[in-house]
N, C-alpha and C positions, 0 to 999 in steps of 0.2 A: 674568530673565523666564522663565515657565512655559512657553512656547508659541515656534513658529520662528516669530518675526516678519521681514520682511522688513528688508533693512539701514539701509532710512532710517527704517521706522519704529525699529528700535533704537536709532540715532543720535538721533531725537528725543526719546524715552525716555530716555535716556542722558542727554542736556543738559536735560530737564526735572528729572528726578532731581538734577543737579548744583546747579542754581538752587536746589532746597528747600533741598537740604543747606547752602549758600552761607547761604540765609537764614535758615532756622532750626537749623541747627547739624548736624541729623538729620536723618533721613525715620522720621516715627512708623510703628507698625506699624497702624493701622490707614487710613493713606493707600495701602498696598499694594493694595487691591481697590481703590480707585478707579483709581490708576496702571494699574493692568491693564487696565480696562474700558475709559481712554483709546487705552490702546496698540491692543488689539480696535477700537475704533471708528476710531481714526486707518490702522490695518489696513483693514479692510473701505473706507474713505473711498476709499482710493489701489486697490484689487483695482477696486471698481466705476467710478472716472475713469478709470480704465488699459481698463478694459471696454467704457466707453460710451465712448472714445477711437477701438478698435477696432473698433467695431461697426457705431457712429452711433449720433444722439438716435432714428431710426426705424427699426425692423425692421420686416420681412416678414412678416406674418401665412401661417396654413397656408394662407388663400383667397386669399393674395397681394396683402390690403388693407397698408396700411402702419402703421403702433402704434410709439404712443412706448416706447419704451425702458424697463421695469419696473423698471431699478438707479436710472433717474434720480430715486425718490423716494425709494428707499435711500441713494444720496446727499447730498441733502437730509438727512436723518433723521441721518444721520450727522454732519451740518455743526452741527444744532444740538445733539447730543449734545456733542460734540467743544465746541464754542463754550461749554459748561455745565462739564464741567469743566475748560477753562483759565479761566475766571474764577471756580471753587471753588478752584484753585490757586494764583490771584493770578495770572497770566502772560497778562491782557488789558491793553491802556494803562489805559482802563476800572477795572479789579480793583486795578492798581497805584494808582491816584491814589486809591483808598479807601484804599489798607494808607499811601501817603505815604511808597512809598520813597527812600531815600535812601542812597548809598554807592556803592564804587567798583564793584559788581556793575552797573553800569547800562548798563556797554558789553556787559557779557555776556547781559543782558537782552534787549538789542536784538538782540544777532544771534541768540539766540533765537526770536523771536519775527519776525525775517527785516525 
């Protein structure tokens, strides 16, 4: 990967990578930009929970009214991006029972996908 991603997001990158390759033999070169943009989205996902963990859902306006939280729609955003492509990648239960997998990858699926 192009970019310092943080070590779980690489770990998750890492084992998603592994499942394609598992499945389809490769990872084509045009699944690279997608992989990316996941790893970016699954990035940004974990900076802003990590954020609005720390923060709270409310902050303090400068008149000292109280405001939701502006990552919390980033995260959101993020959830459906993320959610769009592990089912372009097959790696939803979902996406699986389209493709009808079948083989001994299925324990490694699972842990996976947690």
């Amino acid at each position: 990967m192009s970019k310092d991603y943080s070590t779980s997001t690489v770990k998750y990158i890492t084992a998603v990578k592994k499942f394609l390759k598992t499945k389809y033999g490769k990872i084509n070169d045009e699944w690279s930009m997608p992989l990316e943009l996941l790893a970016d989205k699954v990035e940004l996902y974990q900076k802003c929970r990590d954020s609005i963990n720390n923060d709270g859902l409310l902050l303090v306006a400068k008149n000292g009214s109280y405001t939701r939280n502006s990552l919390i729609k980033t995260l959101f955003d993020c959830e459906i991006q993320i959610s769009k492509y592990l089912a372009e990648f097959g790696l939803t239960p979902k996406a699986l029972a389209k493709i009808n997998f079948v083989g001994d990858d299925d324990e490694e699926l699972k842990e996976l996908l947690g």
